[in-house]
BALOBA-1460 file (C-alpha; in Angstrom, 3 decimals):
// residues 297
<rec num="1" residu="x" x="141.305" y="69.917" z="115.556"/>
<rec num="2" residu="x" x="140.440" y="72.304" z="118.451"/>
<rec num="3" residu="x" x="141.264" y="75.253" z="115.886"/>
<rec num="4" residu="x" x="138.890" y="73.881" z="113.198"/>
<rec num="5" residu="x" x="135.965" y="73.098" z="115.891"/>
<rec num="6" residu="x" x="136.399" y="76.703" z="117.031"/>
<rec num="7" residu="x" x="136.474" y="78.087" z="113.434"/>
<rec num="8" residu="x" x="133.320" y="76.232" z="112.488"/>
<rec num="9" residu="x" x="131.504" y="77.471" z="115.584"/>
<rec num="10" residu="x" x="132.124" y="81.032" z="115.273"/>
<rec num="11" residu="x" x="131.051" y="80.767" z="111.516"/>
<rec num="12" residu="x" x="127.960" y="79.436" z="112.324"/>
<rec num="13" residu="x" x="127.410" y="81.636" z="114.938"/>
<rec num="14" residu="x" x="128.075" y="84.507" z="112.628"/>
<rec num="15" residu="x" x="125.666" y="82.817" z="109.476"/>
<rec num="16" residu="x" x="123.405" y="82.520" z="112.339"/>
<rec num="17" residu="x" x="123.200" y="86.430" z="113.499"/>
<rec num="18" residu="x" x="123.278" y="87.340" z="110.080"/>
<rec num="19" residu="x" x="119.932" y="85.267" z="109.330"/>
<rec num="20" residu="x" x="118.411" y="87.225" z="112.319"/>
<rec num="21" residu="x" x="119.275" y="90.314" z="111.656"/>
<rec num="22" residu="x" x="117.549" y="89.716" z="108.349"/>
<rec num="23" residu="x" x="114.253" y="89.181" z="109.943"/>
<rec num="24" residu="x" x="111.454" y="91.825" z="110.010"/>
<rec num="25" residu="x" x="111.037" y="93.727" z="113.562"/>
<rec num="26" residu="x" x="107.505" y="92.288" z="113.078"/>
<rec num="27" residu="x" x="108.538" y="88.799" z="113.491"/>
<rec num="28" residu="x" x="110.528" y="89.511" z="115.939"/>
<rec num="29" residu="x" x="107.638" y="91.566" z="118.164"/>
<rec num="30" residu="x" x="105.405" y="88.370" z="117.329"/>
<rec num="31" residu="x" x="108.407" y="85.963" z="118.205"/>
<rec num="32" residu="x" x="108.626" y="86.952" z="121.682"/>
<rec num="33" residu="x" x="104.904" y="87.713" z="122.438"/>
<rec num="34" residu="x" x="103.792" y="84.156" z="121.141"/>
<rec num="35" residu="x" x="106.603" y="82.693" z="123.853"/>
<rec num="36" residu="x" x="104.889" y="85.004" z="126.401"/>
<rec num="37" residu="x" x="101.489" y="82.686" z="126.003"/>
<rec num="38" residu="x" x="101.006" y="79.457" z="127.275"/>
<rec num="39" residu="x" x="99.505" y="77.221" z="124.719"/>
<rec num="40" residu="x" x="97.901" y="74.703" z="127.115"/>
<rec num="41" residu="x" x="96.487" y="71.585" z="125.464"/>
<rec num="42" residu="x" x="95.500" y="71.886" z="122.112"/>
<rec num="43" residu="x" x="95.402" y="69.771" z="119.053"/>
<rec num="44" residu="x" x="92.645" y="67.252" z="117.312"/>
<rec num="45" residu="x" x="92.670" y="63.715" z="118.276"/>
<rec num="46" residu="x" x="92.843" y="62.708" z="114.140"/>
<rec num="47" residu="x" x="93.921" y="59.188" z="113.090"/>
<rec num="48" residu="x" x="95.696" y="60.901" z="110.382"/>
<rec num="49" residu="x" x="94.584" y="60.696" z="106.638"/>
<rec num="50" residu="x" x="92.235" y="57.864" z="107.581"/>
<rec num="51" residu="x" x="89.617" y="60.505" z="108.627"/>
<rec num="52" residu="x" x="86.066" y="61.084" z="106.114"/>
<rec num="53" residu="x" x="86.176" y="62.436" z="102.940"/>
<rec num="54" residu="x" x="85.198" y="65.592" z="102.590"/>
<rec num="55" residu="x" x="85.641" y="66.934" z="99.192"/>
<rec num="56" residu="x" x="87.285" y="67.261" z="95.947"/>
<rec num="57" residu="x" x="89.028" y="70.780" z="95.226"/>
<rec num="58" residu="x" x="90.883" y="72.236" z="92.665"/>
<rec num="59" residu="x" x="94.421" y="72.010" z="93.226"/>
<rec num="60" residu="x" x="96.397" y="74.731" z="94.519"/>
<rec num="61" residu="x" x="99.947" y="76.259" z="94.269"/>
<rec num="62" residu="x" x="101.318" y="74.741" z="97.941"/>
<rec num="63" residu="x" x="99.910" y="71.479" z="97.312"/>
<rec num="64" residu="x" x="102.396" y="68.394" z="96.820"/>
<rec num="65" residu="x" x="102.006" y="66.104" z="94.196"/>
<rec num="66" residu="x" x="100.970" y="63.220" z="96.401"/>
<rec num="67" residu="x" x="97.733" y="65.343" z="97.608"/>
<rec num="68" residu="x" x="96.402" y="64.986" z="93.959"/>
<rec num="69" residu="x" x="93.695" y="62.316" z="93.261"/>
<rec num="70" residu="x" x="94.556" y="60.926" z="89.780"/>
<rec num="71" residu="x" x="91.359" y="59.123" z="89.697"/>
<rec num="72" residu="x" x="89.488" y="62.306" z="89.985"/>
<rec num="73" residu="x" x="91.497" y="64.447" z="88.150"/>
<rec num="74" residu="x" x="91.912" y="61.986" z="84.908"/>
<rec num="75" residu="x" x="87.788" y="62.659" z="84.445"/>
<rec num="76" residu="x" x="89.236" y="66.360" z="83.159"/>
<rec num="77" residu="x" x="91.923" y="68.736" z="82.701"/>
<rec num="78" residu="x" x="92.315" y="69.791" z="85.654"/>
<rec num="79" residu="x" x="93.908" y="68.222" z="88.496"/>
<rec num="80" residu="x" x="91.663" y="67.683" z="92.002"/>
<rec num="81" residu="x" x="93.082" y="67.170" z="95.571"/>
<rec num="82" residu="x" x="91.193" y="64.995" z="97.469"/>
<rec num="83" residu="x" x="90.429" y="66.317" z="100.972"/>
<rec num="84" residu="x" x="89.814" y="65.280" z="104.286"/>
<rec num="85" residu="x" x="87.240" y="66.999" z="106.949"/>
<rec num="86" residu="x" x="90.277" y="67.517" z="109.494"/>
<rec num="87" residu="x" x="92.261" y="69.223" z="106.944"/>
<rec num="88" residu="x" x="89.527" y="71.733" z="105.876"/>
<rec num="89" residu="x" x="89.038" y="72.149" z="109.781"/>
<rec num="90" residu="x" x="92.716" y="72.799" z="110.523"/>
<rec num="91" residu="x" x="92.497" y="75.645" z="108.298"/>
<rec num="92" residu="x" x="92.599" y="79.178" z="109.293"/>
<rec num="93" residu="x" x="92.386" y="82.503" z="106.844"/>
<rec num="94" residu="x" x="93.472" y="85.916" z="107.989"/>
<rec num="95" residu="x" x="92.891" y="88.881" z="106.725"/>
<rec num="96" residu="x" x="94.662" y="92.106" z="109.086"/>
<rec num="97" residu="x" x="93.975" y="95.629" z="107.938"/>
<rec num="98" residu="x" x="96.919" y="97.586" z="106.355"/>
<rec num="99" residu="x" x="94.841" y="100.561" z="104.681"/>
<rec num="100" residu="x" x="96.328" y="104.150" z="106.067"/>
<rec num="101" residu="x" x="93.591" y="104.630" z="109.121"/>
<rec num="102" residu="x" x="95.668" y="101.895" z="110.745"/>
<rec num="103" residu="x" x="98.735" y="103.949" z="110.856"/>
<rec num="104" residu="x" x="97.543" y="106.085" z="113.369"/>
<rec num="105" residu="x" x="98.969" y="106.531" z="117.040"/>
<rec num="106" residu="x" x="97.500" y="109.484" z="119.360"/>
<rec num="107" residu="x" x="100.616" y="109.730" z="121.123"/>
<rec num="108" residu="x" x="104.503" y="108.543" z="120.799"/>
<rec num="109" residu="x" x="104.344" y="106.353" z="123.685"/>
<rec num="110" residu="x" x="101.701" y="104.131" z="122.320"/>
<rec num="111" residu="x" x="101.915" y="101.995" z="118.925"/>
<rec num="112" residu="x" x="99.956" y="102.148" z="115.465"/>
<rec num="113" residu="x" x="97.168" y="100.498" z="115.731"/>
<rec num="114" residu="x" x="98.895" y="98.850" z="112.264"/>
<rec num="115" residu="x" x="102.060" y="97.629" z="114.417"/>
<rec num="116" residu="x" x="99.488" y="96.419" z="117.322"/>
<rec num="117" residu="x" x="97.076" y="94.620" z="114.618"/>
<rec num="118" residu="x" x="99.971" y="92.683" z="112.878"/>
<rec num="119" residu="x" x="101.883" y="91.612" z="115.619"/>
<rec num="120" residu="x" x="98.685" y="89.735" z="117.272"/>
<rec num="121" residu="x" x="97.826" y="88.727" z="114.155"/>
<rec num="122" residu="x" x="101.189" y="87.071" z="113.340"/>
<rec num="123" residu="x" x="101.968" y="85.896" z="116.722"/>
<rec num="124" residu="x" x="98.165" y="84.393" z="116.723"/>
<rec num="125" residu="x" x="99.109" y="82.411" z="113.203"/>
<rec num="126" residu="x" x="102.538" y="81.618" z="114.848"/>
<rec num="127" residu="x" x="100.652" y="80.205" z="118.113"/>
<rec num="128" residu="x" x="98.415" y="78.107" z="115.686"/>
<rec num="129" residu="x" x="100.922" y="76.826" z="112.956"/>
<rec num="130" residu="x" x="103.098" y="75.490" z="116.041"/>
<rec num="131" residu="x" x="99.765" y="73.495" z="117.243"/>
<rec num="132" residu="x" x="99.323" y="71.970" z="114.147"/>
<rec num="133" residu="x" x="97.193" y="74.449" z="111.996"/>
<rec num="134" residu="x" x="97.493" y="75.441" z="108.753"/>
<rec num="135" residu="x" x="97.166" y="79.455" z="108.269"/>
<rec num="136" residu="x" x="97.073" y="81.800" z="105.143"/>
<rec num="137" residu="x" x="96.157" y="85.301" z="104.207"/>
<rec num="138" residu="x" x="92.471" y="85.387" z="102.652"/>
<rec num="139" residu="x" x="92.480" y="86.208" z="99.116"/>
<rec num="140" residu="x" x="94.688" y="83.610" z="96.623"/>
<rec num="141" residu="x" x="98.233" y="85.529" z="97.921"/>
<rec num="142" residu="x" x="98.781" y="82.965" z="100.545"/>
<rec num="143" residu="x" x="97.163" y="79.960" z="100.960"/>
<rec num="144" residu="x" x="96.961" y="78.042" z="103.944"/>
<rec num="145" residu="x" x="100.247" y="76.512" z="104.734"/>
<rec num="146" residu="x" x="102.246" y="75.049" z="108.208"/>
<rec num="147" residu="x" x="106.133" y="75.227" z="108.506"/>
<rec num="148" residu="x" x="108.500" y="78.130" z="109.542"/>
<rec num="149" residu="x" x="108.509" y="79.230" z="106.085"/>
<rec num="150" residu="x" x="105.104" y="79.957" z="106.225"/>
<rec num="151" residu="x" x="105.433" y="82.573" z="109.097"/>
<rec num="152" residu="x" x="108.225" y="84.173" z="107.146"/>
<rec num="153" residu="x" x="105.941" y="84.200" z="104.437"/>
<rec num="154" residu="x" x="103.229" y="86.140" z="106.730"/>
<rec num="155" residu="x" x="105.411" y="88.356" z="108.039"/>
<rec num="156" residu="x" x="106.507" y="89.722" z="105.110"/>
<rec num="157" residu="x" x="103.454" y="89.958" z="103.356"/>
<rec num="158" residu="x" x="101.672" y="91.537" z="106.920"/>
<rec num="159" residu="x" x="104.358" y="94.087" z="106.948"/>
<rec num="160" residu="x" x="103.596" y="95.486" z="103.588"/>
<rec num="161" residu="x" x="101.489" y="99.265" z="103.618"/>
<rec num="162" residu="x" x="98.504" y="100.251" z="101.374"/>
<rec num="163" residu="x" x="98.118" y="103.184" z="99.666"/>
<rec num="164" residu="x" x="94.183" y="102.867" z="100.239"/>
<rec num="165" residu="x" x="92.584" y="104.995" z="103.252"/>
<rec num="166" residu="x" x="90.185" y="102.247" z="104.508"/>
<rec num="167" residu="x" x="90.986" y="98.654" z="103.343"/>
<rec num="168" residu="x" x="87.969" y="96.517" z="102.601"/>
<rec num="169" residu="x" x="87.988" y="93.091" z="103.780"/>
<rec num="170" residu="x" x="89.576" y="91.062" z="101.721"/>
<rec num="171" residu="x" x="87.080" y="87.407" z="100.911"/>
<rec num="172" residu="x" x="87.877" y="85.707" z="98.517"/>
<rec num="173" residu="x" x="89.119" y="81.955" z="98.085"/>
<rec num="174" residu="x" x="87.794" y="81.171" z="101.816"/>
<rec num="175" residu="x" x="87.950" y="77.388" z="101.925"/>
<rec num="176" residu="x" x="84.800" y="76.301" z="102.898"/>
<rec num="177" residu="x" x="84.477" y="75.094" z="106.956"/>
<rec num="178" residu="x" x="87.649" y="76.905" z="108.024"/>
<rec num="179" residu="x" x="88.028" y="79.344" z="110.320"/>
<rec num="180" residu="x" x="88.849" y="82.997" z="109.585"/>
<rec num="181" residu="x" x="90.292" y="85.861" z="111.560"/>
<rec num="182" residu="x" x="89.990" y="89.547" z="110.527"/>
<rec num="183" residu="x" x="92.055" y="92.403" z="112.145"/>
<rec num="184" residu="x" x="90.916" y="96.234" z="111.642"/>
<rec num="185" residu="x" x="89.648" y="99.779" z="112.760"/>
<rec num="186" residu="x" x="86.666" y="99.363" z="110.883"/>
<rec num="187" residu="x" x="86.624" y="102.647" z="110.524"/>
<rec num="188" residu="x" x="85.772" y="102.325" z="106.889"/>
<rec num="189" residu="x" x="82.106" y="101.744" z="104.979"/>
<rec num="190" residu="x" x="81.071" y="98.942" z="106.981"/>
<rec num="191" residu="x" x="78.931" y="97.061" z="103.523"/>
<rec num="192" residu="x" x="82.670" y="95.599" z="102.816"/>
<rec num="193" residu="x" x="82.916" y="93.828" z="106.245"/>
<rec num="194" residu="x" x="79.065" y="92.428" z="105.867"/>
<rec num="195" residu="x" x="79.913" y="91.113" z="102.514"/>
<rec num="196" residu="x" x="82.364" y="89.791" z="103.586"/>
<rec num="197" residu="x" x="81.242" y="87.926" z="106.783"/>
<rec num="198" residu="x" x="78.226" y="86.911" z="105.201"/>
<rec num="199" residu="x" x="79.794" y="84.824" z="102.516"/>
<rec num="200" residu="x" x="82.193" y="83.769" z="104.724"/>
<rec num="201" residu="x" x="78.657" y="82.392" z="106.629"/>
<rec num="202" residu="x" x="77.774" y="80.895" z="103.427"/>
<rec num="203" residu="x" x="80.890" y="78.411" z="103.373"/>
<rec num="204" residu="x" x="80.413" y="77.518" z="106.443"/>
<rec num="205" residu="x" x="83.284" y="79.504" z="107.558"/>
<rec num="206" residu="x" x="83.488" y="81.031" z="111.638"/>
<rec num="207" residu="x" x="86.066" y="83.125" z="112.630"/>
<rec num="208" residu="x" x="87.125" y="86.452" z="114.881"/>
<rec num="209" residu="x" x="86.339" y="89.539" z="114.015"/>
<rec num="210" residu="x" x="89.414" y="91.880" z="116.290"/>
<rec num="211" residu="x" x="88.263" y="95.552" z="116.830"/>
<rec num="212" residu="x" x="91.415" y="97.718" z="117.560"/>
<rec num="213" residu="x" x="91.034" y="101.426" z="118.666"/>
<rec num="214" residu="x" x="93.841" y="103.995" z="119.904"/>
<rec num="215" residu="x" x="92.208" y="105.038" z="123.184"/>
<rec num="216" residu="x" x="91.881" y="108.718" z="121.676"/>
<rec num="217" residu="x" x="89.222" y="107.288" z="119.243"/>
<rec num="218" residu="x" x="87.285" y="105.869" z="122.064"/>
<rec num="219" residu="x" x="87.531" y="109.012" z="124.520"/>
<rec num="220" residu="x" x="87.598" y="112.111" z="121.887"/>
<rec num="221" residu="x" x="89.636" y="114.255" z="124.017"/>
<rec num="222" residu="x" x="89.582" y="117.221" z="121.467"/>
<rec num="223" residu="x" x="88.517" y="121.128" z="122.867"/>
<rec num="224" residu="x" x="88.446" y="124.007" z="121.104"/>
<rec num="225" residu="x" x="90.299" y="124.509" z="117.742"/>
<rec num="226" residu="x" x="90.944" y="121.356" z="116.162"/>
<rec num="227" residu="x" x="92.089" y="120.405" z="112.652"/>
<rec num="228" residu="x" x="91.496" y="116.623" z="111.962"/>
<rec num="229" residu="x" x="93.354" y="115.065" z="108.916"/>
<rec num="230" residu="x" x="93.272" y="110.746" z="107.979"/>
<rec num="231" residu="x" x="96.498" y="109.404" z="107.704"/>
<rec num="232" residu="x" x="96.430" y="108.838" z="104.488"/>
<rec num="233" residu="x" x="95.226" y="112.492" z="103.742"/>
<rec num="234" residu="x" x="92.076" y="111.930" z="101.758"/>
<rec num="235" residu="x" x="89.716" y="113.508" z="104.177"/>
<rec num="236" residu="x" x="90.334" y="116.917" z="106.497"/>
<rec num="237" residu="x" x="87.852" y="118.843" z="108.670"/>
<rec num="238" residu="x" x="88.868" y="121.640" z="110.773"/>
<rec num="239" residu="x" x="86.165" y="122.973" z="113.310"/>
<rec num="240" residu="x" x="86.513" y="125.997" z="116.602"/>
<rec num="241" residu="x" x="84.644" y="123.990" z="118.770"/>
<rec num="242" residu="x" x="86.026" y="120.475" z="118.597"/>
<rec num="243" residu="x" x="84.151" y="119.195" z="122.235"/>
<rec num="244" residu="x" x="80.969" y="120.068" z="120.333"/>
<rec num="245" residu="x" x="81.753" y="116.969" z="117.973"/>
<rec num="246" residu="x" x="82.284" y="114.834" z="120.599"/>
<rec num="247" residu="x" x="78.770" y="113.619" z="121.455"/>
<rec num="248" residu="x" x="77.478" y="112.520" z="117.900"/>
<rec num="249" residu="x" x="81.287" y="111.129" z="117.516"/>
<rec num="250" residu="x" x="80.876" y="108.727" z="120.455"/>
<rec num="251" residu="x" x="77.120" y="108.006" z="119.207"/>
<rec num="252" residu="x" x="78.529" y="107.100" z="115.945"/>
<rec num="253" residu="x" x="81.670" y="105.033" z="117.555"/>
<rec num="254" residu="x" x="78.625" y="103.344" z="119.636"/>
<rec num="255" residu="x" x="76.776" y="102.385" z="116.480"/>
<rec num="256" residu="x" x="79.331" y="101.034" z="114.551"/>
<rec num="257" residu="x" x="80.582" y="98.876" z="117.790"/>
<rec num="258" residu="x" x="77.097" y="98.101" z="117.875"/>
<rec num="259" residu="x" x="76.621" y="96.938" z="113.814"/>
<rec num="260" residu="x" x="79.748" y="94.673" z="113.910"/>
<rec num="261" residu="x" x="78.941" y="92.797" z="117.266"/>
<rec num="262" residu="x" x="75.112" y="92.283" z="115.739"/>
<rec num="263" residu="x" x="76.993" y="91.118" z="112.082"/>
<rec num="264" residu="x" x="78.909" y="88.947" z="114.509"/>
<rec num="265" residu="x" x="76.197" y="87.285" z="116.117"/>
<rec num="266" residu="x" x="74.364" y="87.065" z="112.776"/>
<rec num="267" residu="x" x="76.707" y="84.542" z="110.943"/>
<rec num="268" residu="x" x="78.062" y="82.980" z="114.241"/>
<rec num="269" residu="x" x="81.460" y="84.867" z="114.180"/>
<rec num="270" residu="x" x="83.319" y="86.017" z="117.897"/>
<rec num="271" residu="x" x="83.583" y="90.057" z="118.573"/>
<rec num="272" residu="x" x="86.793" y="91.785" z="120.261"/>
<rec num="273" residu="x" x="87.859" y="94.722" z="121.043"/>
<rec num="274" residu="x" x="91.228" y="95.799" z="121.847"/>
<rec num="275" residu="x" x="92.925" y="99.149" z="122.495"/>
<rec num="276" residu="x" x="96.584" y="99.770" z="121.573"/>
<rec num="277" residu="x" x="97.367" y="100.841" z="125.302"/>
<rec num="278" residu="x" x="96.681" y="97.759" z="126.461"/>
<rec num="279" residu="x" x="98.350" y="94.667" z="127.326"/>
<rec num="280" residu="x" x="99.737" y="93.222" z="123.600"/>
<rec num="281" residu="x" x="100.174" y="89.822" z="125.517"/>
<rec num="282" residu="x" x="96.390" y="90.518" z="126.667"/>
<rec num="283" residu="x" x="95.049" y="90.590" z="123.822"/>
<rec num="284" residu="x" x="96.656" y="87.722" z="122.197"/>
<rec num="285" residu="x" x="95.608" y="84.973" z="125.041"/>
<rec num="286" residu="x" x="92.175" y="86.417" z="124.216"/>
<rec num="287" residu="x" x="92.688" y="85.900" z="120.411"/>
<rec num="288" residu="x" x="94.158" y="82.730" z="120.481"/>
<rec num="289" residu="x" x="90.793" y="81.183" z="123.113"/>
<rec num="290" residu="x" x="88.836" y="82.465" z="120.250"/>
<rec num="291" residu="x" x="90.654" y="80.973" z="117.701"/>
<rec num="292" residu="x" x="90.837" y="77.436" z="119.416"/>
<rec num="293" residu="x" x="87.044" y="77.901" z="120.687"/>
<rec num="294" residu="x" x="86.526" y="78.459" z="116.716"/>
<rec num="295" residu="x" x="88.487" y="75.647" z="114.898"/>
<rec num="296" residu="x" x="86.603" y="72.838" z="114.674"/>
<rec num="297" residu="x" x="88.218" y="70.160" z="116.783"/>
C-alpha cells in the first residue's frame, strides 16, 4: 500500500513537471509578476443573470448552448445570445503590439520592449480573469473568455512574432461597452491607432492605451557616426553627425507623446507610459488601477 501511494505520487509529480515545463517562458514571467501585485478588493456587486437586458448578439464560437435565446434566434437563421449589461461590462479586449519595432533592446541588460509589452499585458489579463473578467485579443482570434485555458490561450497567441515592421492596431469585433487595452511603441503611422480608438469611442468602448519606450529612444544618446537600421530591416539611415539628429528626434518623440495623450483624452481612453528599465511589477499595479478604474463596475 505504502509502495503504491509512493508510486502514484512520484508519477504525478513527474506528469506535473512535465506540464510545466511545457509552458511558454511568457507565462511563466506573467505567472510570477501577477503574484507580485496585490489585487485588493475588486469585483461587481451583480445578482447574477438577473441583471438588465442589454442586447441581442450574434452568437459566437466560446459561447455555450445555454447562452442562446431560442426565442430570438427562431425569428431567423441565425442563432442570438441574449446578453446582460454586466456581462458586456466584464469584458475586456487587448490588443499588444508584436510588429518588429517591438523587438528592440538598446542594451543586453534590459528586455525587448516585445518581452516587456507581453508580459504586462498577460499578467494584466491574468490579474483580471482571476477577478472575474472575461478577456480576449481584439480582432475575432480570441474572444473574450475566463478560465485557465483562456490564459494559455493568450499566451500562446501573445508570444507569436510578425513579420510586419509597425503593427497597426488591430479593431475589429470590439463588443460594444467593454473595455479595451492596447500595448505598443507607436512608433508606426499614428492614422491606425486614431482609427482605431475612435471606433472603439463609437461602441462605447474605454480602455488603456500603454506607451512602452527603451530608455535609448527617449534620451538619443547617439554622437558622431551612426548607422541606424529597424529591426525588421525595412528602413536604414546612416549619418556622421548623429547628435545633430537628436533635437528634431526628441521634438518628434514629443509630438507623437503629445498626439496619443490628446487621442486619449478625445474618446475618454487612459495614457501610460512605461520604459523597459523600469520596474515590470511597476508598471503592472499601474495597468491593472487603470484597468479596474476603466471596467464599468
Amino acid at each position: 500500500m505504502i509502495q503504491n501511494v509512493a508510486q502514484n505520487a512520484a508519477g504525478l509529480r513527474a506528469r506535473a513537471e512535465s506540464q510545466a515545463a511545457t509552458l511558454p517562458p511568457l507565462l511563466a514571467r506573467a505567472e510570477h509578476l501577477a503574484g507580485a501585485v496585490l489585487l485588493g478588493d475588486h469585483g461587481r456587486r451583480r445578482a447574477g443573470m438577473g441583471d438588465d437586458f442589454w442586447q441581442y448578439r450574434p452568437a459566437q464560437v466560446g459561447d455555450s448552448r445555454r447562452m442562446i435565446d431560442h426565442r430570438r434566434s427562431a425569428m431567423g437563421d441565425q442563432q442570438f445570445v441574449r446578453e446582460r449589461e454586466w456581462q458586456i461590462a466584464q469584458s475586456v479586449m487587448v490588443w499588444c503590439d508584436q510588429g518588429a519595432s517591438m523587438r528592440f533592446a538598446s542594451t543586453d541588460a534590459l528586455p525587448t520592449k516585445a518581452d516587456r509589452a507581453r508580459t504586462l499585458t498577460l499578467a494584466a489579463a491574468i490579474l483580471l480573469i482571476r477577478a472575474g473578467e472575461r478577456v480576449g485579443l481584439t480582432g475575432t482570434r480570441l474572444p473574450p473568455r475566463r478560465g485557465n485555458d483562456q490564459i494559455l490561450r493568450l499566451a500562446d497567441m501573445l508570444s507569436q512574432d510578425q513579420d510586419i515592421e509597425y503593427e497597426p492596431p488591430e479593431h475589429r469585433a470590439m463588443l460594444p461597452n467593454a473595455a479595451a487595452l492596447f500595448v505598443s511603441d507607436f512608433m508606426g503611422d499614428i492614422s491606425g491607432v486614431q482609427t482605431a480608438l475612435t471606433k472603439a469611442a463609437d461602441r462605447g468602448v474605454r480602455g488603456t492605451l500603454l506607451h512602452v519606450l527603451d530608455p535609448s529612444e527617449e534620451a538619443f544618446p547617439f554622437r558622431g557616426r551612426t548607422i541606424f537600421e529597424s529591426v525588421g530591416g525595412t528602413v536604414r539611415h546612416e549619418t556622421l553627425k548623429a547628435n545633430d539628429l537628436k533635437d528634431r528626434y526628441l521634438q518628434r518623440l514629443a509630438e507623437r507623446k503629445a498626439e496619443l495623450q490628446s487621442l486619449c483624452a478625445l474618446t475618454g481612453w487612459q495614457y501610460g507610459l512605461h520604459h523597459t528599465d523600469s520596474s515590470a511589477q511597476a508598471g503592472l499595479l499601474w495597468l491593472y488601477q487603470a484597468l479596474n478604474g476603466g471596467v464599468r463596475v
